[in-house]
C-alpha positions as CSV (number, residue, x, y, z in Angstrom):
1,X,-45.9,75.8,252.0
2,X,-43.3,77.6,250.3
3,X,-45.6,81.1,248.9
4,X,-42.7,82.8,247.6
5,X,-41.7,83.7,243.7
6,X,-38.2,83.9,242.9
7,X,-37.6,86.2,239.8
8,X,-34.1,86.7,238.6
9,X,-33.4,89.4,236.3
10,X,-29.8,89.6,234.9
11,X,-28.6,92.3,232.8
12,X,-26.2,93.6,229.8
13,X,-25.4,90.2,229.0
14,X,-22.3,89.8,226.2
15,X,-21.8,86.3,226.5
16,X,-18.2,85.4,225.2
17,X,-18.0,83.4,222.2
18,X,-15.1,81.4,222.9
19,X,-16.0,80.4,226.5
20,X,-17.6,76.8,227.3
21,X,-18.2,76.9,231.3
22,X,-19.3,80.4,231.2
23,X,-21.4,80.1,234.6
24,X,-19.9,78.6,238.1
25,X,-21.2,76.0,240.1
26,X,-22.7,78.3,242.8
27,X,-24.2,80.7,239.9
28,X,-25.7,77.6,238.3
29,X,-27.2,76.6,241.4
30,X,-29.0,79.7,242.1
31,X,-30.0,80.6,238.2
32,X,-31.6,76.7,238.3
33,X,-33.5,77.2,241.6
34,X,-36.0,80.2,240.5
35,X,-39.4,80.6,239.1
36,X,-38.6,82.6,236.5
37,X,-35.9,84.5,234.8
38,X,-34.9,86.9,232.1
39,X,-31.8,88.3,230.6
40,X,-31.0,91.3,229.1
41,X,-28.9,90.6,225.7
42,X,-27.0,93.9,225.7
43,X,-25.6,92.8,222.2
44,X,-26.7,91.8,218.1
45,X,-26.8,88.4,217.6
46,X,-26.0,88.1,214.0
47,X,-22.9,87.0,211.5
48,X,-23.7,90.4,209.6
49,X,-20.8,93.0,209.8
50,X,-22.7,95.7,208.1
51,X,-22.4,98.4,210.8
52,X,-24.6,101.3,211.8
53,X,-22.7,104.5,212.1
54,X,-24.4,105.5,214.9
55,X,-21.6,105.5,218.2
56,X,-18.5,104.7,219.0
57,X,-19.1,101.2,220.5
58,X,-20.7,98.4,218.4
59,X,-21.3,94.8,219.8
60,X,-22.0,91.7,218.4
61,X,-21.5,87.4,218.8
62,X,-22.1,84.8,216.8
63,X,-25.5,83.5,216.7
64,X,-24.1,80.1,218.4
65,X,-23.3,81.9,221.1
66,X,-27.0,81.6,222.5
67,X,-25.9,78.5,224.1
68,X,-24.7,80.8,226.8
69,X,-28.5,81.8,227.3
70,X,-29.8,78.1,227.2
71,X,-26.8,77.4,229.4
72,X,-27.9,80.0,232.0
73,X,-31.4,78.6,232.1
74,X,-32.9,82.2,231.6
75,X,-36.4,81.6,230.6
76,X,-36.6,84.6,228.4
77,X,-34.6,87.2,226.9
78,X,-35.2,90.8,226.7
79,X,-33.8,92.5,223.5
80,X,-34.7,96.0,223.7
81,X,-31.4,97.8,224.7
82,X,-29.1,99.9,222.6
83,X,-27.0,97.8,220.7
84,X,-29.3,95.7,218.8
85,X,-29.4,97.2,215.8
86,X,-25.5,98.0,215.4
87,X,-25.1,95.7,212.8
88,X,-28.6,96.2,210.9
């Protein structure tokens, strides 16, 4: 009997937006045999562009570039980091 719990936690996550095969085989492999996982979306998700003048760096992707997180089979997504509010 297998008693152990595989957790994967993956952070400051920007996926691309132009990218289709964002993971590898391998990566796939390993992100598909866990029992649970969680991302860290180090980014807005949003088609706003009304910046907040608040740093220098300011990150954002289109909202249909979740299919990187479905993609990923991440089970959840953490979204309290420091870019999530750069665009309101």
């Amino acid at each position: 009997m297998d008693d152990c719990v595989r957790i994967i936690f993956a952070g400051d996550f920007i996926p691309p937006e132009n990218a289709d095969n964002l993971f590898s085989k391998e990566l796939l492999t390993v992100l598909k045999d866990k029992d649970f996982s969680i991302v860290n979306l180090e980014t807005s998700l949003t088609e706003g562009s009304n910046v907040i003048e608040k740093k220098e760096k300011h990150f954002k992707i289109d909202p249909k570039s979740n299919k990187h997180i479905k993609n990923g089979f991440f089970d959840a997504v953490a979204l309290a980091n420091n870019h999530i509010c750069d665009f309101g």
